[in-house]
Steps between C-alpha positions, in 0.01 A plus 500: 500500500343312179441096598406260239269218660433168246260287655244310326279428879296764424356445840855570636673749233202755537459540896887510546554757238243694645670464854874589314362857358342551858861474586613716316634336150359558146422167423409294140341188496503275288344131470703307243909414388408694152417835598713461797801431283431861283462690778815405724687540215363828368368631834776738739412288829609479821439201553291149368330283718455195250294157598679198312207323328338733274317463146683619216850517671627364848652721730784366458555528137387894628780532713742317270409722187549812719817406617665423108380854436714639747239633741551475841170575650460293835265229436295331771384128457141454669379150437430152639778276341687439861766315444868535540552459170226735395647768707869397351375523138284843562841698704697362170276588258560861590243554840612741750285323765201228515174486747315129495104581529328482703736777657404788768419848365767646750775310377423564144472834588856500654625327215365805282662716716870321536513455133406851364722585807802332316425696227479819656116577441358421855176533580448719833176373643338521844198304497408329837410164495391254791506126497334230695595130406530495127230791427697860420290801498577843280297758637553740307466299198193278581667196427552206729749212396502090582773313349441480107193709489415921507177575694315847371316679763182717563616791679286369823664133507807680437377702858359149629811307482748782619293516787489117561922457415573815737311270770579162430406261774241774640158417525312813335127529513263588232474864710883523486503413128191731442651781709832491305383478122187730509449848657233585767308671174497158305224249635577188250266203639583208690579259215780729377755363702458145398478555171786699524719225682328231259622714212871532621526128553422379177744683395815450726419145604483251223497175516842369655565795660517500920204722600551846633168616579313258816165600619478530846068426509315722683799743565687611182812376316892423546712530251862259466654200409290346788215575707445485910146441589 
């Protein structure tokens, strides 16, 4: 299943294309209207996932050109224009469906799925995910999700923060932690840990976002939406 992605965040486009082949799809992106326009035109797709501000062409001149042509690719809208009328003007313009960012990775996701679905080109994927608050963790993948923003992972935070979202609300000691990441044959030094943890929070807790990881001094951590001293 061939998706064409037109996105000119860079910082968005590249991380969820990345996490769309993991799931299975061949995907093209792209990061302006003009060379998105040639290839949904000339490319055999299965579907386009088009943002609505883009240099060169809008998504919605995309859409419309693609529809005139008599193709009737499904076409996903993925941008930040909100607004009834936005979302009126997009579905007439030729859209098959429309996500406002910031959006969650599983509903996008399910979108994917229910519109290439329609079409008869499902994709039949069995990735496990968990999800604490607004955090969503692939596994599998190594990718971790907040609303409007793909989070790569080492392989170890990847290990960290499974083990902290399959124990949310648990207090878990630096032995715990130690015991479950490292075998008895690995010896990494004391410092590991927290760098570790201070690693993983830069990079799911930005600024705005609740925090997820409280230390508990002296003792460990907690992971959640809140923490119990």
């Amino acid at each position: 299943m061939r998706i064409l992605l037109v996105d000119d965040e860079v910082e968005l486009t590249d991380p969820l294309s990345r996490v769309l082949t993991r799931e299975g799809y061949t995907v093209d992106a792209v990061y302006d209207g003009t060379n998105g326009s040639q290839l949904a035109l000339s490319g055999n797709y299965d579907l386009l996932i088009l943002d609505w501000m883009l240099p060169g062409k809008t998504g919605l001149e995309i859409c419309q050109q693609l529809r005139r042509s008599g193709k009737v690719t499904p076409v996903l809208f993925l941008t930040a224009k909100d607004t009834l009328d936005d979302r009126v003007e997009g579905l007439d313009a030729g859209a098959d469906d429309y996500l406002v960012k910031p959006f969650e990775l599983r509903e996008l996701l399910a979108r994917v799925r229910a519109l290439l679905r329609r079409s008869g080109t499902e994709a039949q994927t069995t990735t496990a995910k968990l999800t604490v608050a607004d955090l969503e963790l692939d596994s599998e993948n190594q990718v971790a999700f907040r609303p409007g923003r793909i989070i790569e992972l080492s392989e170890k935070e990847s290990q960290l923060l499974q083990y902290f979202m399959e124990n949310t609300g648990q207090l878990l000691t630096h032995a715990q932690i130690m015991q479950h990441l490292w075998s008895d044959d690995e010896q990494p030094s004391s410092n590991v840990i927290a760098a570790l943890i201070r690693l993983l929070r830069r990079k799911i807790e930005v600024a705005g976002e609740t925090q997820l990881i409280h230390t508990v001094y002296g003792k460990g951590y907690r992971f959640g939406a809140s923490s119990v001293d």
